[in-house]
C-alpha positions as CSV (number, residue, x, y, z in Angstrom):
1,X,4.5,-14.1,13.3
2,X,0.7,-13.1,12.8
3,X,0.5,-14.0,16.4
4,X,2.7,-11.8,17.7
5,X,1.8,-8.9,15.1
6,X,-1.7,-9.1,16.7
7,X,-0.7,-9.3,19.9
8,X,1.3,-6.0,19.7
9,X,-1.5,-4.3,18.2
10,X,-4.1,-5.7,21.2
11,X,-1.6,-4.1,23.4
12,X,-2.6,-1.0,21.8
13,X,0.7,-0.5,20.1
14,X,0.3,1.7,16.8
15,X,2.0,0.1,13.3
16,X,3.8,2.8,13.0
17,X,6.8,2.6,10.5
18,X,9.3,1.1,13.4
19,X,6.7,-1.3,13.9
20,X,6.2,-1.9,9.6
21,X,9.8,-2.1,8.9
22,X,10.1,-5.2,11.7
23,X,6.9,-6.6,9.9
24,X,8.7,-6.1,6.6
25,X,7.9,-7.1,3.5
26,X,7.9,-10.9,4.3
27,X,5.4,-10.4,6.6
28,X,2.9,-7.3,5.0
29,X,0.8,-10.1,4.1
30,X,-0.5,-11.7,7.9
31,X,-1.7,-8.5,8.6
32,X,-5.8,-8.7,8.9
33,X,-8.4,-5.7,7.8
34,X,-7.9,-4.2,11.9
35,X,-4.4,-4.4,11.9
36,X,-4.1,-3.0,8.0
37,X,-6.7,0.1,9.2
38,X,-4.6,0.6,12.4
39,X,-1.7,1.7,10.3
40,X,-0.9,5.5,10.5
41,X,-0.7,6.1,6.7
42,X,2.4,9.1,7.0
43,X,4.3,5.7,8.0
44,X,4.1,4.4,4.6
45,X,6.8,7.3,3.9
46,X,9.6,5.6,5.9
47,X,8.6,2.1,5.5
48,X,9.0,0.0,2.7
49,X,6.6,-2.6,2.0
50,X,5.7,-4.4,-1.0
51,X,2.2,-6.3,-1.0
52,X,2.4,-7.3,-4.5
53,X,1.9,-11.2,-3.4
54,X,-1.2,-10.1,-0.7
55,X,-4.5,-10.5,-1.2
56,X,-6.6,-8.1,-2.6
57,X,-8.0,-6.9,0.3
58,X,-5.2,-6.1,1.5
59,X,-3.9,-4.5,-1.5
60,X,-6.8,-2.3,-1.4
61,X,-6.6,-0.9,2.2
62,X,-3.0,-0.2,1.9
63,X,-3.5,1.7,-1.1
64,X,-5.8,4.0,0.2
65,X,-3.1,4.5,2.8
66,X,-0.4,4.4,0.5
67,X,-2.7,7.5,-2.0
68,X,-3.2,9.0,2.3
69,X,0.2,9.1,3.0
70,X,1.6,10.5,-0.5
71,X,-1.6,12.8,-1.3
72,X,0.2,15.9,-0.8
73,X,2.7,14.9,-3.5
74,X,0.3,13.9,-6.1
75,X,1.3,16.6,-8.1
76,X,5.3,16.0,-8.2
77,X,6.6,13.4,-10.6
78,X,7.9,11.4,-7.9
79,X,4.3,10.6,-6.7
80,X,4.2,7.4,-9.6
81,X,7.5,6.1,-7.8
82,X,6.0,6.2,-4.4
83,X,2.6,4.9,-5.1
84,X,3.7,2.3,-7.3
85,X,4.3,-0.8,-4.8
86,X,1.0,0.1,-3.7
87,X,-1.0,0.3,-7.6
88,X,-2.4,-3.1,-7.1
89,X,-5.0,-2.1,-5.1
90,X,-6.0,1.1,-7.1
91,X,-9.7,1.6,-8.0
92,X,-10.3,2.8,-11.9
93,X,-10.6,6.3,-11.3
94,X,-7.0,6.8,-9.7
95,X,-5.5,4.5,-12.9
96,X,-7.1,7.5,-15.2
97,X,-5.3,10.1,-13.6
98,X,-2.3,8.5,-13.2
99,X,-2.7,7.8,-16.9
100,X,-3.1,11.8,-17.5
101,X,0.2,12.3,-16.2
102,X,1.9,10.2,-18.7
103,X,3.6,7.4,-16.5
104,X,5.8,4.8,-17.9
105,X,4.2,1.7,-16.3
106,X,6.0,-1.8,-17.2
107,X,4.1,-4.5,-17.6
108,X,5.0,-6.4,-14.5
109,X,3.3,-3.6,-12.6
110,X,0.1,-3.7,-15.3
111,X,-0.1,-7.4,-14.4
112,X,-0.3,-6.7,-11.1
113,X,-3.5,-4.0,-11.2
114,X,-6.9,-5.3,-10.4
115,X,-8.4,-6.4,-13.3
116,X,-11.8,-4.5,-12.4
117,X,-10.1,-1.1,-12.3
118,X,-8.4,-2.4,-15.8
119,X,-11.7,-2.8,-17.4
């Protein structure tokens, strides 16, 4: 599979959310630091991807798509929903703010933050 995900991107195909929903969630993970940066963040709003098991490198990139791609709804109370398979790459400043808008976060999605940002 990572073989032919980085194939298709050589090819100069874009990971755009056709592309992310074949990837899918089983496969969010193979994706490298190019491939992750080649991904056109308003595609995060039709795809549905959950890195929760990726590395932290990964987590990071596609959080600062995921925050991109949902920016302009930062303000609506549906931003926590959308963002939220994408918190565990989320740097300590963006945790404070979410935590001024009086989220209900479970604690499966605490465990999942990067302890840095936690502390």
């Amino acid at each position: 599979a990572s073989a032919a995900i980085k194939r298709y991107v050589e090819q100069g195909n874009a990971l755009n959310a056709t592309a992310l929903d074949a990837i899918g969630r089983r496969y969010v993970c193979l994706l490298n630091s190019t491939e992750l940066q080649a991904i056109h963040p308003p595609s995060l709003r039709l795809a549905s991807l959950d890195p929760s098991a990726c590395s932290q490198e990964t987590k990071n990139i596609l959080y600062q798509k995921a925050k991109e791609a949902f920016s302009d709804q930062h303000h609506l109370p549906a931003y926590y929903e959308l963002i939220l398979p994408y918190l565990g790459g989320a740097p300590a400043v963006d945790l404070k703010a979410l935590s001024k808008d009086d989220v209900n976060m479970n604690i499966s999605t605490f465990l999942t933050l990067r302890k840095e940002s936690l502390v």
